[in-house]
C-alpha positions in Angstrom: 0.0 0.0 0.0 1.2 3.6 -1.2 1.9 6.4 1.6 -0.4 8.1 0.1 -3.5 5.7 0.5 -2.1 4.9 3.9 -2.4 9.1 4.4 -5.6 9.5 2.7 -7.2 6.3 5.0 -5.8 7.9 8.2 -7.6 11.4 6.9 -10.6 9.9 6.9 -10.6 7.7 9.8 -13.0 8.4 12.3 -10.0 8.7 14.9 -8.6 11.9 13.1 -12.1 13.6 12.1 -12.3 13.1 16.0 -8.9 15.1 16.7 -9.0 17.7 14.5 -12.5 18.6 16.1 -11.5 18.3 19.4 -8.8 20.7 18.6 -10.7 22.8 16.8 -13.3 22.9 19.8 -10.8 23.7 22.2 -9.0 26.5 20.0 -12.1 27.9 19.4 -12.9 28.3 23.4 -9.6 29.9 24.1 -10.1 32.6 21.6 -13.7 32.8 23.3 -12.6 33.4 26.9 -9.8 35.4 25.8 -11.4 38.4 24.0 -13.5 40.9 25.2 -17.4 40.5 24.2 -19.9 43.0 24.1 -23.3 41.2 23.5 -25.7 43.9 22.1 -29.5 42.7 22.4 -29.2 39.7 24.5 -32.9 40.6 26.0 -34.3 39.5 22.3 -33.4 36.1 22.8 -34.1 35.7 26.7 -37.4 37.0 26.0 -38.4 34.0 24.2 -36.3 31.7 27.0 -38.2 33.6 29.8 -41.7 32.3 27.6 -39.8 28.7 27.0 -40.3 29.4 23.7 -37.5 28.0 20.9 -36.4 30.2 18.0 -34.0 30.2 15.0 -30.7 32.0 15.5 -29.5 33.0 11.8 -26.1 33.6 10.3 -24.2 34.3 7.6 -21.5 32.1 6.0 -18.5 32.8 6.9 -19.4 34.6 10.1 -20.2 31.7 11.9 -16.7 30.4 13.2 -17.2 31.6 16.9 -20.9 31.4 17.5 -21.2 28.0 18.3 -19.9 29.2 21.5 -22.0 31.4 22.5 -24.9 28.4 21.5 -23.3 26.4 24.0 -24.7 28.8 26.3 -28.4 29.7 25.0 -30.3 27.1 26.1 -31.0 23.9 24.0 -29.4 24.3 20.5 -29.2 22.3 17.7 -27.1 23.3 14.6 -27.3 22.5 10.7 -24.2 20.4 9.3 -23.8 19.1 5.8 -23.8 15.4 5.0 -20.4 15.7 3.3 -16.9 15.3 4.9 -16.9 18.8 6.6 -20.2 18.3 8.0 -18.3 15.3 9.5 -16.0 17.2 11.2 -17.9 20.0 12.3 -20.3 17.7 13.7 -17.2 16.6 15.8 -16.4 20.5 17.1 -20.1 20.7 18.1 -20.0 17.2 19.9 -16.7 18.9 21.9 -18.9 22.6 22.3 -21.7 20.5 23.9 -24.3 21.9 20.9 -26.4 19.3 19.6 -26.6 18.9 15.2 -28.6 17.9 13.0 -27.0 16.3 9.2 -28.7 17.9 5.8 -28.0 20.8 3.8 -29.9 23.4 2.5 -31.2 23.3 -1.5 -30.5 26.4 -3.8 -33.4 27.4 -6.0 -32.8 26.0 -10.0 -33.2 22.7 -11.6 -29.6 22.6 -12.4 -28.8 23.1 -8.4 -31.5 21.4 -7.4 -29.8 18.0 -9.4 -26.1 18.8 -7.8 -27.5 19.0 -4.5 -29.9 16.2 -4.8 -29.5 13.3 -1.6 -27.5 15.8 0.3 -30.6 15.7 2.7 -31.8 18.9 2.5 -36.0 17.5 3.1 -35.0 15.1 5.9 -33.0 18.1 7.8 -35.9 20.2 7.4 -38.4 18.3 8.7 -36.1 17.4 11.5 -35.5 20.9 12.5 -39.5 21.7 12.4 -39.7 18.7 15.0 -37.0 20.0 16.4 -38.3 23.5 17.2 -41.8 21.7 18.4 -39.7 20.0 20.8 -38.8 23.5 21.8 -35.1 23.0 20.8 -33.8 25.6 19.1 -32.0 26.0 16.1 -28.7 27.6 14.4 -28.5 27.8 11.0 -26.5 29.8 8.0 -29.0 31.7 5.7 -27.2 31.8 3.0 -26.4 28.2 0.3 -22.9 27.5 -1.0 -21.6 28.1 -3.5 -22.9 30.9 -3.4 -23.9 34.2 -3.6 -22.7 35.0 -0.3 -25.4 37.4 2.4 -28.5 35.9 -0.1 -30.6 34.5 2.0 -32.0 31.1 0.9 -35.3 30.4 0.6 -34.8 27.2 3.2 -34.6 29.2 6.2 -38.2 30.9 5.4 -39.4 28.0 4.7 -38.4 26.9 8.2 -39.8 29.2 10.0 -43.5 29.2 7.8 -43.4 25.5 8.5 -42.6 25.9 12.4 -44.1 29.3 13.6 -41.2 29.8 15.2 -39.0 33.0 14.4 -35.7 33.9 12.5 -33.6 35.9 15.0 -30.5 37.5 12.9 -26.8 36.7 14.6 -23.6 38.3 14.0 -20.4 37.7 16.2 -17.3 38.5 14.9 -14.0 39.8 16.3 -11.6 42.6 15.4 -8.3 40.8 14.8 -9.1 37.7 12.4 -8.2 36.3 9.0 -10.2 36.6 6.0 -9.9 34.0 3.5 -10.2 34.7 -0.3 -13.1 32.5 -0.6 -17.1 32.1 -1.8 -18.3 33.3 1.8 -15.0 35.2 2.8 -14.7 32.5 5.8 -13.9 34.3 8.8 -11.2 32.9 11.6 -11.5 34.9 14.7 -8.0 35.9 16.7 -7.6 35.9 20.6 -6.6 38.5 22.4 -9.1 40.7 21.1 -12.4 43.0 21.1 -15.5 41.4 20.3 -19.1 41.6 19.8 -22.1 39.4 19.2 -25.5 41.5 17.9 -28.9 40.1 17.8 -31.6 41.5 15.4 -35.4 41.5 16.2 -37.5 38.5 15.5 -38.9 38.0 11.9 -41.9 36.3 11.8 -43.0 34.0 8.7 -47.3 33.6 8.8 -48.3 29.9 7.7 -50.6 31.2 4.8 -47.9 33.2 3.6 -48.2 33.5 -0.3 -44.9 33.8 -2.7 -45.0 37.4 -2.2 -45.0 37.4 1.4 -42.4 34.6 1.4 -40.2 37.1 -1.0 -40.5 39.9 1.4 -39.5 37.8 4.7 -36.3 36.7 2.6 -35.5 40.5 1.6 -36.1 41.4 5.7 -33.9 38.6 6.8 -31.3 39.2 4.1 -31.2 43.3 4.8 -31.5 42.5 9.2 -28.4 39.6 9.0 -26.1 42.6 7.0 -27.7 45.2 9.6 -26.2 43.2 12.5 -23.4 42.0 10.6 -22.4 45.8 10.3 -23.1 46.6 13.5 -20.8 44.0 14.8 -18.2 45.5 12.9 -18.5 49.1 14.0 -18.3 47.7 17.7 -15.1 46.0 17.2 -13.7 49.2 15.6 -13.4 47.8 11.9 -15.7 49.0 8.7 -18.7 47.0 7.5 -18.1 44.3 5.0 -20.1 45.8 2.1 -19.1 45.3 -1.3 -16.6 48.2 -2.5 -16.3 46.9 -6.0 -16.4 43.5 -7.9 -15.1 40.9 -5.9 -13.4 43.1 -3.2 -15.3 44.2 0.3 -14.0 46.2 3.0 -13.6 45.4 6.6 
């Protein structure tokens, strides 16, 4: 046998997925006990834990790396993981955050999409995050669908929350010394040692009966409140908003 299926076998042994998310895990508490939160809104969310009501906590790609954290902490949480070999590992770093997952991935809008991301689960995580949130257990999730465009919210996440009654609360955490990388989502890796801030957005409701108009204009008010926190969070930590200054390049 060739070193390099002997490396590729130990890759994907369950032994290492299970190291690199226990390292990951523990990395990612260090930088959260060693910076300096300010949590802007927390009252939002301990409104609906003071009702014992559940709710979904939304995200955008890329801004996500920390959160998990701070779900550790907000009551019962379950989070969204794909079925591939990421969603293997990241179900690993959860297991070590003591948040709860659930395996599926969302399912852009288009035939052509709809065929690439066929069996990835995307119906059977749905309806397990419905029965989820009637369980009151609530639930994390990214709003926006690789590959891509980044900060458009899907259309999974409304359905979610027509489906469940339950509403979308808009999340940003973010730090300001961290490392951009130069990919679809501009995946975000927070420092330690550094000023931080998480920012919660006000509920958004989804009605049952809602017709394809309505469900249009929940996705634009998700979409537009997930880039008014997400800016927010920025300003606090002293750095400027991630908008788009030109094709391809943001700021921040």
């Amino acid at each position: 046998m060739s070193s390099l299926n002997i490396g590729k076998r130990i890759v994907q042994s369950e032994a290492f997925k299970t190291a690199i998310g226990f390292v990951v895990a523990m990395m990612l508490k260090f930088i959260r006990y060693t910076c300096r939160f300010e949590v802007h809104r927390l009252d939002i969310a301990q409104r609906f834990w003071t009702n014992d009501e559940p709710f979904i906590g939304a995200t955008w790609h890329g801004q996500n790396f920390i959160l998990p954290t701070f779900w550790h902490n907000w009551r019962e949480m379950r989070v969204l993981a794909s079925r591939h070999g990421d969603g293997e590992i990241v179900t690993k770093i959860m297991h070590f955050l003591g948040v709860g997952v659930i395996r599926g991935s969302g399912v852009p809008k288009g035939e052509e999409r709809r065929h690439k991301y066929k069996g990835k689960g995307g119906a059977g995580a749905l309806r397990a995050m419905v029965r989820a949130l009637g369980e009151n257990i609530s639930i994390g999730l990214t709003a926006d669908l690789p590959p891509g465009p980044a900060r458009r919210a899907g259309d999974g996440i409304i359905m979610l929350a027509r489906l469940s009654g339950c509403p979308i609360i808009p999340v940003a955490a973010t730090t300001r010394a961290r490392i951009q990388l130069n990919n679809w989502d501009k995946f975000t890796i927070n420092l330690p040692f550094s000023k931080g801030a998480v920012v919660l957005g006000e509920p958004i409701y989804v009605p049952r009966d809602a017709d394809p108009d309505a469900l249009e204009t929940a996705r634009l008010e998700v979409e537009n409140a997930l880039n008014a926190v997400a800016e927010e969070a920025d300003r606090i930590v002293g750095r400027l908003p991630q908008r788009a200054t030109s094709a391809g390049e943001q700021t921040g």
